[in-house]
KEKE-3310 file (N, C-alpha, C; in steps of 0.2 Angstrom, whole numbers, plus 5000, padded with zeros to 4 digits):
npx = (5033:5036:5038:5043:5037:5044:5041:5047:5045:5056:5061:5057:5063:5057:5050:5060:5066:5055:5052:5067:5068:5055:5059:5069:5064:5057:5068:5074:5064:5065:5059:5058:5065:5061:5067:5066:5083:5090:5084:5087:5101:5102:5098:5105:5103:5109:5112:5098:5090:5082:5082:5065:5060:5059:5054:5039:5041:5037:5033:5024:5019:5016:5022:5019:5025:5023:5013:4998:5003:5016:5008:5002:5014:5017:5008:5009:5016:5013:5001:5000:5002:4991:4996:4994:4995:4998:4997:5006:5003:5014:5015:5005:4987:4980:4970:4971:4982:4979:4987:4992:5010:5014:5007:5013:5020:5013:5002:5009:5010:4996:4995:5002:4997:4985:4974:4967:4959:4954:4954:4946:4952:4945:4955:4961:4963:4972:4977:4989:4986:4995:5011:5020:5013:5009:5003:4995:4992:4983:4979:4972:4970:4969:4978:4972:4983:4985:5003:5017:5018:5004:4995:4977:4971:4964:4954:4945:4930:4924:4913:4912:4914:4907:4904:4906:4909:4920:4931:4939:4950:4959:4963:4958:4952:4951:4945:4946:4934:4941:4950:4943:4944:4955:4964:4954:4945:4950:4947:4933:4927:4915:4913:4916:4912:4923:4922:4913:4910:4916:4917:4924:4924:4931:4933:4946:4946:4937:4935:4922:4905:4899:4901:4903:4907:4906:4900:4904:4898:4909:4914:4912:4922:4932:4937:4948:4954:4969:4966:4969:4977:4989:4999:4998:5001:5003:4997:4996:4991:5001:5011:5023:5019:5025:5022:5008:5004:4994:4982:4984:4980:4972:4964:4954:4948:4939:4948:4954:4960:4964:4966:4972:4970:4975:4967:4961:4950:4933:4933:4932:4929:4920:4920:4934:4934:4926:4939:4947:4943:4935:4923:4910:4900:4888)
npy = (4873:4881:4896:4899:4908:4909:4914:4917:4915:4924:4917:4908:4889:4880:4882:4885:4874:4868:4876:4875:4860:4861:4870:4863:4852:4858:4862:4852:4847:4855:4868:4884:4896:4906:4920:4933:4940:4939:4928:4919:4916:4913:4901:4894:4896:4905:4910:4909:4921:4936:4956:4961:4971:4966:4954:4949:4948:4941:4929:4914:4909:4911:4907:4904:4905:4903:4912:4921:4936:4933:4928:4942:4948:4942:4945:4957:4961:4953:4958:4967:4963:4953:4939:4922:4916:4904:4898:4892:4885:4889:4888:4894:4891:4901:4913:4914:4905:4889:4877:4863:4860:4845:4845:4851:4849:4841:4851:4858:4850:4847:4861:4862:4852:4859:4856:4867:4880:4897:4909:4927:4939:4953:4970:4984:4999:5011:5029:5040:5058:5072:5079:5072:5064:5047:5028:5015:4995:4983:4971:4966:4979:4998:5009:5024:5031:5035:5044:5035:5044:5043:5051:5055:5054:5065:5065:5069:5063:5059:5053:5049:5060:5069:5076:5067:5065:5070:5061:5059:5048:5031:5028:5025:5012:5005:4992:4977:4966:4952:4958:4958:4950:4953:4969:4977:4967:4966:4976:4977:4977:4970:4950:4946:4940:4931:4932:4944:4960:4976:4990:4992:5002:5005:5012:5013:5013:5026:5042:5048:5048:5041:5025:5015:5000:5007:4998:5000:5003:4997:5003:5014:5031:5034:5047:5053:5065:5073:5081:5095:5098:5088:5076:5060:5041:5031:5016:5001:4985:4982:4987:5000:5018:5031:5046:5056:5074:5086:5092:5083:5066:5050:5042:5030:5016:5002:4993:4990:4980:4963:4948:4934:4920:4903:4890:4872:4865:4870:4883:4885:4893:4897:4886:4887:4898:4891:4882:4893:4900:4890:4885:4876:4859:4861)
npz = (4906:4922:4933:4947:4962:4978:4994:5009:5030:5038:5053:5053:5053:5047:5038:5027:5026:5021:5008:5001:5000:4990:4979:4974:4968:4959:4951:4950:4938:4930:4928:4933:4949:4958:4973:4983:4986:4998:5006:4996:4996:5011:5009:5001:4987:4978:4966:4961:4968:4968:4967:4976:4969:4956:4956:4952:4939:4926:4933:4935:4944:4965:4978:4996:5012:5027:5039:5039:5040:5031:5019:5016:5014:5002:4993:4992:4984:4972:4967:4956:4947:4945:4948:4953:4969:4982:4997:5010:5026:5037:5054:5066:5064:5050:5046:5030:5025:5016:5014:5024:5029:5026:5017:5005:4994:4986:4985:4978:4964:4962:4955:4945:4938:4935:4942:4953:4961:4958:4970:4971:4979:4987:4984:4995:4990:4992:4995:5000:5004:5004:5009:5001:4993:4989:4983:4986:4990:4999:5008:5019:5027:5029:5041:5050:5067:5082:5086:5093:5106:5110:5112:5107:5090:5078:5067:5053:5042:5025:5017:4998:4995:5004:5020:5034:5050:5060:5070:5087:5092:5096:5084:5066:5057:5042:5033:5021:5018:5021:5028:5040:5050:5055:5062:5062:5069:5081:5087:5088:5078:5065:5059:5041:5028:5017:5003:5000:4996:5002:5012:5024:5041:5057:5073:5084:5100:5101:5107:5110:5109:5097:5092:5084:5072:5053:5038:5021:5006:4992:4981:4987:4991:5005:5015:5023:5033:5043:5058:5069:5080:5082:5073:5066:5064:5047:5041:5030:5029:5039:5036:5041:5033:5036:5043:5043:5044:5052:5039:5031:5024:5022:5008:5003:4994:4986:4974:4958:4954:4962:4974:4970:4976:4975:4977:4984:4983:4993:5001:5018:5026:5038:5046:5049:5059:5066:5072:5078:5087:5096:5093:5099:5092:5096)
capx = (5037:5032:5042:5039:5042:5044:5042:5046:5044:5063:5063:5054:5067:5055:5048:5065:5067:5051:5057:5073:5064:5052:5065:5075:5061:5055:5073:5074:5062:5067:5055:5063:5061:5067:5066:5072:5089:5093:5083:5092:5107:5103:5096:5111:5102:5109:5109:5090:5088:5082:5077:5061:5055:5059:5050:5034:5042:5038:5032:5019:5013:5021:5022:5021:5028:5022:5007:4995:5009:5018:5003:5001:5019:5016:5000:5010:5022:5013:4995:4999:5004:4989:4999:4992:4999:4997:4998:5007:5006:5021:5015:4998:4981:4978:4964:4973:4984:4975:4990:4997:5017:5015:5004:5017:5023:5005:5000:5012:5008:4991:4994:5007:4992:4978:4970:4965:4953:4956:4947:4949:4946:4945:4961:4958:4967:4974:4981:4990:4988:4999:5015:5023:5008:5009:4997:4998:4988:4981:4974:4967:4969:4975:4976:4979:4983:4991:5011:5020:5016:4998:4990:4972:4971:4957:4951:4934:4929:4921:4910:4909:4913:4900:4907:4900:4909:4926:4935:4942:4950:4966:4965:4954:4955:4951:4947:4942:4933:4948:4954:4938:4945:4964:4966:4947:4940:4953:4944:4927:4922:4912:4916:4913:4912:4930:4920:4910:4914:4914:4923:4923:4927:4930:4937:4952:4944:4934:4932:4914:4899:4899:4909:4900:4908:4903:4900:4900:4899:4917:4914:4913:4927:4935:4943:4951:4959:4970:4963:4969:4987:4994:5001:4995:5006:4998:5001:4993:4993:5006:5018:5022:5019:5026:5018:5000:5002:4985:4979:4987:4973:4971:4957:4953:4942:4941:4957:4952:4964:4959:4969:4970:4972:4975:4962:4960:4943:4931:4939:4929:4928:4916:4927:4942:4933:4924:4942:4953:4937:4933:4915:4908:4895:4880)
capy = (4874:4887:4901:4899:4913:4909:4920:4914:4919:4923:4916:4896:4885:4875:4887:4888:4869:4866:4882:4872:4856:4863:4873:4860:4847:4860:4864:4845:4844:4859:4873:4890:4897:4913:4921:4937:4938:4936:4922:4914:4917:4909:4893:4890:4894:4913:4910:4912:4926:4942:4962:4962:4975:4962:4947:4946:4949:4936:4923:4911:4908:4915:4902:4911:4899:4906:4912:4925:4939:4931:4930:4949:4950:4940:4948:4964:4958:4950:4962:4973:4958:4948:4933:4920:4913:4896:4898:4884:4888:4886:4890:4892:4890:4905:4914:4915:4900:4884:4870:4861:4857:4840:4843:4856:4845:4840:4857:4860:4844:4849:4868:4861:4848:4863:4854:4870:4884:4902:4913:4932:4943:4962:4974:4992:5004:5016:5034:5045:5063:5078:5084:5066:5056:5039:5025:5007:4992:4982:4965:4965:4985:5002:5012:5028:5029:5040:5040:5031:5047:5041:5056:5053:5057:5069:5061:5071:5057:5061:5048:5052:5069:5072:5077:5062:5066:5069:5056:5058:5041:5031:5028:5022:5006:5006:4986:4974:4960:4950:4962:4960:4946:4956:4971:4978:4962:4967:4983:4975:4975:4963:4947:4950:4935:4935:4934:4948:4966:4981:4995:4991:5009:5003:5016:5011:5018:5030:5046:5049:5043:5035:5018:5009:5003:5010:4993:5004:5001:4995:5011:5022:5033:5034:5052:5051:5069:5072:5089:5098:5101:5082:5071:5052:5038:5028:5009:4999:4977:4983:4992:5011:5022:5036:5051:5061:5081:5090:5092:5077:5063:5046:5038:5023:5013:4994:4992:4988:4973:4956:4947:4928:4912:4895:4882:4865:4862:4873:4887:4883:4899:4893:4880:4889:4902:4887:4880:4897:4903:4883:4883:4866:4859:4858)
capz = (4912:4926:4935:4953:4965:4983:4998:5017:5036:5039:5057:5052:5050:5045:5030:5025:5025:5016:5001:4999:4996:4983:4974:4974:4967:4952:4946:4944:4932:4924:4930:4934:4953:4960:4981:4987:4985:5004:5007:4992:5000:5016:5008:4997:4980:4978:4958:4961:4970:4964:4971:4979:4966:4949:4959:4950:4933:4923:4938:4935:4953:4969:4985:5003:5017:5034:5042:5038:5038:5025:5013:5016:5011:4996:4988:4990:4979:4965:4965:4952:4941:4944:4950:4960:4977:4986:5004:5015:5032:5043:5059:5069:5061:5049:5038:5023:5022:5014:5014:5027:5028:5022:5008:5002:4986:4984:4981:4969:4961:4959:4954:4940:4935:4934:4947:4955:4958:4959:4974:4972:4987:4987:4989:4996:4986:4997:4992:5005:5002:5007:5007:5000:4990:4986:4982:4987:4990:5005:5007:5024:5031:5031:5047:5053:5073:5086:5087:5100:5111:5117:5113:5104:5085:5077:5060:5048:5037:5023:5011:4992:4995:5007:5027:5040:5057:5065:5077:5093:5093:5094:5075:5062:5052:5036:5032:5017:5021:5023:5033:5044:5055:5058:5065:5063:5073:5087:5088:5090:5072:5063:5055:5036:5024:5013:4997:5002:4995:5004:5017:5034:5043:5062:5076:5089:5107:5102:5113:5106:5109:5090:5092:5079:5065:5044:5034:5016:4997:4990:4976:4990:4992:5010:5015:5028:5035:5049:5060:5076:5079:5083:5068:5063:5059:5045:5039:5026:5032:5047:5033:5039:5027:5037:5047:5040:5047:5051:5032:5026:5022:5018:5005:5002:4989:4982:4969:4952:4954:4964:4977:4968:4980:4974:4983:4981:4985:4996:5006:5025:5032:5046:5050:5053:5064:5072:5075:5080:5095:5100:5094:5098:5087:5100)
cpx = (5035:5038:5038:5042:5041:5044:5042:5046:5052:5065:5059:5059:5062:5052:5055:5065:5063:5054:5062:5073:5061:5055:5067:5071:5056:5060:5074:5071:5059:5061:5062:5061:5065:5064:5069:5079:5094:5089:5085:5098:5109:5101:5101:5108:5104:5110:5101:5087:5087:5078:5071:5057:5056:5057:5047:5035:5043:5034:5023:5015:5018:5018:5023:5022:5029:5017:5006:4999:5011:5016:5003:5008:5019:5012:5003:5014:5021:5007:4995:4999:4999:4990:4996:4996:4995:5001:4999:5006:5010:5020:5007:4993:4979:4971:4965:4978:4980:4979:4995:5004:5016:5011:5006:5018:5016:5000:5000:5012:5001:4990:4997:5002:4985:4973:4968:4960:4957:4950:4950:4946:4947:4949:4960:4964:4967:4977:4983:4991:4990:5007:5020:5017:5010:5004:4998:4990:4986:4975:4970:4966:4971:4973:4981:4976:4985:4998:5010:5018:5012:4996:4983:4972:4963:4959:4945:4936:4923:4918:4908:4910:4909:4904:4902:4905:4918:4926:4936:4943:4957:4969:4958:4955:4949:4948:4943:4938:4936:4949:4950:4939:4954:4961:4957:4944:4944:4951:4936:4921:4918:4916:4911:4915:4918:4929:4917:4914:4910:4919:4920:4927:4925:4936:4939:4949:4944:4933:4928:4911:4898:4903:4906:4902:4902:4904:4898:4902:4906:4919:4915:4921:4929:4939:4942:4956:4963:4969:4967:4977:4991:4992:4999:5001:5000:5002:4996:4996:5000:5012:5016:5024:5022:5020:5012:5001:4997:4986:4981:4980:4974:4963:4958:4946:4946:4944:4954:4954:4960:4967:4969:4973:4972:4971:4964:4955:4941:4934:4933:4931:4927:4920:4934:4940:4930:4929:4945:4948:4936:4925:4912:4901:4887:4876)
cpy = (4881:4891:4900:4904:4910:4914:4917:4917:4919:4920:4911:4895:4882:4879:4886:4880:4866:4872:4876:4865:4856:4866:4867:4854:4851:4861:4857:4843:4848:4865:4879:4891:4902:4916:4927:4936:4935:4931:4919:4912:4912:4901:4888:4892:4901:4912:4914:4917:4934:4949:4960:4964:4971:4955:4943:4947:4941:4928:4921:4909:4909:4909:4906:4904:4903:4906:4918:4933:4939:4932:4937:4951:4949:4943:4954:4966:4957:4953:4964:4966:4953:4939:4929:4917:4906:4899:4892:4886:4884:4889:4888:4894:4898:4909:4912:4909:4892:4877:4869:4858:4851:4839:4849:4853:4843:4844:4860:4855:4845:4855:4866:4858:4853:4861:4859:4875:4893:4907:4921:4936:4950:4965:4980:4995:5011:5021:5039:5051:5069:5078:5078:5063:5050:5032:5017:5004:4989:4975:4965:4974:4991:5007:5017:5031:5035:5039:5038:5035:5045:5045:5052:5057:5062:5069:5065:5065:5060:5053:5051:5058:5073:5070:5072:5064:5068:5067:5058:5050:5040:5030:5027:5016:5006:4996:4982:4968:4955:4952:4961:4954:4944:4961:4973:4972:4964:4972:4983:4974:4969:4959:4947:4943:4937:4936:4940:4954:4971:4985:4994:4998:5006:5010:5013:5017:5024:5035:5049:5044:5039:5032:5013:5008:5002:5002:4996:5000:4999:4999:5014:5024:5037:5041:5053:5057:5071:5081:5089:5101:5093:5076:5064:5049:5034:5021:5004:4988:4976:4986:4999:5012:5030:5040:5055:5067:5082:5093:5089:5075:5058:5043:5032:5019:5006:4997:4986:4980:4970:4952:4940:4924:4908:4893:4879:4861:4870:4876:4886:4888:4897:4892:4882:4894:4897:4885:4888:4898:4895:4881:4876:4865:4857:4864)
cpz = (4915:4930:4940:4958:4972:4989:5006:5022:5037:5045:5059:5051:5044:5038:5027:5022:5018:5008:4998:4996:4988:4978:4972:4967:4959:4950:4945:4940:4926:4923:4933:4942:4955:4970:4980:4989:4994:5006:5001:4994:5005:5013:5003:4992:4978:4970:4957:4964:4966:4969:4974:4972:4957:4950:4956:4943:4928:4927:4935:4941:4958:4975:4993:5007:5023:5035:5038:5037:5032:5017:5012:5013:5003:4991:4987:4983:4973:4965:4960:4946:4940:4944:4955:4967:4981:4992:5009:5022:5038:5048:5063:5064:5059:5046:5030:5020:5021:5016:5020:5023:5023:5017:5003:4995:4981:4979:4975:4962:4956:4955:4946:4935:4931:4938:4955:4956:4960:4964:4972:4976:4984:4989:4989:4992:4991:4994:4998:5003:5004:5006:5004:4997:4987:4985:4984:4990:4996:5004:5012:5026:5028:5035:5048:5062:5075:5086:5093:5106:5118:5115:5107:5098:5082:5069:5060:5043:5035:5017:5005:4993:4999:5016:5032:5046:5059:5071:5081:5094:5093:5088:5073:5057:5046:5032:5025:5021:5024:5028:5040:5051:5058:5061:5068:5069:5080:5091:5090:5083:5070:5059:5050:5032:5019:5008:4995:4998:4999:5008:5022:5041:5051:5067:5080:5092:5106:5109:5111:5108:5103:5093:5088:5072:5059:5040:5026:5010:4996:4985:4977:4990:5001:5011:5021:5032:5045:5051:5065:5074:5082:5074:5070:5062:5052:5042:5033:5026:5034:5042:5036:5036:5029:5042:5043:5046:5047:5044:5028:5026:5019:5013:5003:4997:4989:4976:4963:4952:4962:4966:4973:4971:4976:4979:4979:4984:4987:4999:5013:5029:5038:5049:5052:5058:5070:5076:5080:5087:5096:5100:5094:5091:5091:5100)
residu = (UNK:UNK:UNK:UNK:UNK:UNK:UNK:UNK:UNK:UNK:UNK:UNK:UNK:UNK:UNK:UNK:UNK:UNK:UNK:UNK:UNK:UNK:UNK:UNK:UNK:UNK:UNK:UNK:UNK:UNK:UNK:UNK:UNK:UNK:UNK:UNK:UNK:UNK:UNK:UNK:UNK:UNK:UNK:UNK:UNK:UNK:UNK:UNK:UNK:UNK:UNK:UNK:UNK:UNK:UNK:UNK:UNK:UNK:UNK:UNK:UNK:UNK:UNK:UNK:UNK:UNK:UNK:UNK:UNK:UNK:UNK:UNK:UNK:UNK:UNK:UNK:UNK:UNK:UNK:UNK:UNK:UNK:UNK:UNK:UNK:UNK:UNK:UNK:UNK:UNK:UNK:UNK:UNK:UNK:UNK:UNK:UNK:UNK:UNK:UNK:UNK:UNK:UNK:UNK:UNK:UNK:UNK:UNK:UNK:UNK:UNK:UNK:UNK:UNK:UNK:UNK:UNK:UNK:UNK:UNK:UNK:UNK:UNK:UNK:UNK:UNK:UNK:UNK:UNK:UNK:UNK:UNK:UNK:UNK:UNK:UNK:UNK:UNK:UNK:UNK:UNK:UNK:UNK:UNK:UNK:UNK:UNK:UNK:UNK:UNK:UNK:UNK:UNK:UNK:UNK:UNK:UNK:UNK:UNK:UNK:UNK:UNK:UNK:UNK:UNK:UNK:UNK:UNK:UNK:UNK:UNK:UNK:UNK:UNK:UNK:UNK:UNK:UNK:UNK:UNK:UNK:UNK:UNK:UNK:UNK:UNK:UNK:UNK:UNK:UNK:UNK:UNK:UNK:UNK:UNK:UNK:UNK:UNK:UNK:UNK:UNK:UNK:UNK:UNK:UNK:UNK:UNK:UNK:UNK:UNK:UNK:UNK:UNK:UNK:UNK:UNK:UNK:UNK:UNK:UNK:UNK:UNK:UNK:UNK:UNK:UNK:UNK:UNK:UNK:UNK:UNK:UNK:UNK:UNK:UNK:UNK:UNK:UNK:UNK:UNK:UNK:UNK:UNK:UNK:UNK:UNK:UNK:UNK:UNK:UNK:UNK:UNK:UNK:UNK:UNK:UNK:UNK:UNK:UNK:UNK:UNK:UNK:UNK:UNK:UNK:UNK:UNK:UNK:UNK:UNK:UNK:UNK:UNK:UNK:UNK:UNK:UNK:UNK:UNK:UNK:UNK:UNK)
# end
């Protein structure tokens, strides 16, 4: 018997729908399965609800039910635990989710069977240093920007230890490969294969003649300081993390730990970028 965690878009019905189905279809046959205790709440199953921070205790495989968001939620959740995730997706066509709605039960059918595979991507290992340090994880990014104000930020970045340049920019992102077709590709970066490793350093409108982004080692270490006299916010795949003062600093490296998809067959990168942009086959 397996311990299944589930994690939804709060504003799908239809995620909600399908959750309330699958629970419903593993406590019948005597499988455990637990959700955030307000989304238990709302589905009628509040028995199985549990903290956020006791989620992946114990869990066999964690199910995300929404879009690409969601996932991002989910891996945050169950990283440190090395738990894998099946990604259904409730909505529009994403990177990270594999199953459609109606092949929800299927999924779980096959994952129950061992009828799967395991993909592991690369998660950045993020540390924020200054007057509050903390450390935390990141599947696609983490970025630090200007505040709400509009004024432009001033970032020295330094690789291994060694001083390469200070920004003039609206931020900098920070991205794994994964990450390299979120926030970074909106900035103009490259698309980076998601089995790929490495650090993707892209700058948000640059006011310097560098605007090119850093594609570096995934051993490199990323430091990241904030200079002049204006504050940073920073965030790590769209959490804020709070405000960076001039001599705060964030670093960044590949995370010893390993993001783990569920597939069921070939993951078709191509194919998905073929579909989201409209590339024909001529």
């Amino acid at each position: 018997m397996v311990t299944a965690g589930f994690i939804l878009h709060g504003e799908r019905d239809r995620a909600a729908s399908i959750t309330h189905d699958l629970a419903t279809w593993l406590l019948q046959r005597g499988h455990d399965v637990r959700m955030p205790t307000d989304d238990a709440e709302r589905l009628g199953l509040g028995e199985h609800g549990v903290p956020e921070d006791r989620f992946a205790d114990g869990l066999d495989v964690a199910v995300s039910l929404g879009g690409d968001g969601t996932m991002l939620r989910t891996v945050e959740l169950v990283a440190d635990s090395g738990i894998p995730v099946i990604g259904i997706n409730v909505g529009q066509l994403g990177y990270l989710t594999e199953v459609d709605p109606a092949g929800a039960r299927m999924a779980i059918k096959r994952y129950l069977s061992g009828a799967y595979e395991i993909e592991e991507r690369m998660l950045l290992a993020a540390r924020i240093e200054g007057r509050e340090s903390s450390e935390h994880v990141a599947l696609n990014e983490a970025v630090i920007e200007k505040t709400p104000s509009g004024h432009t930020v001033r970032l020295a970045v330094s690789v291994d230890g060694e001083y390469f340049t200070t920004y003039a920019a609206d931020g900098l992102i920070v991205a794994t490969p994964t990450g390299s077709t979120a926030y970074s590709f909106s900035a103009r970066g490259p698309i980076v294969a998601p089995m790929h490793r490495c650090l993707v350093l892209t700058p948000v409108s640059p006011h310097m003649l560098f605007d090119r982004t850093l594609v570096l080692d995934p051993h490199s270490t990323l430091h990241l300081e904030v200079v002049g006299h204006r504050p940073a916010t920073v965030s790590a795949d769209g959490r804020n993390l709070g405000t960076l003062h001039p001599g705060d600093a964030l670093s960044c490296t590949a995370s010893p730990r390993t993001a783990r998809l569920v597939t069921f067959g070939e993951h078709d990168f191509l194919a998905i970028l073929k579909t989201k942009f409209g590339l024909s086959d001529r």
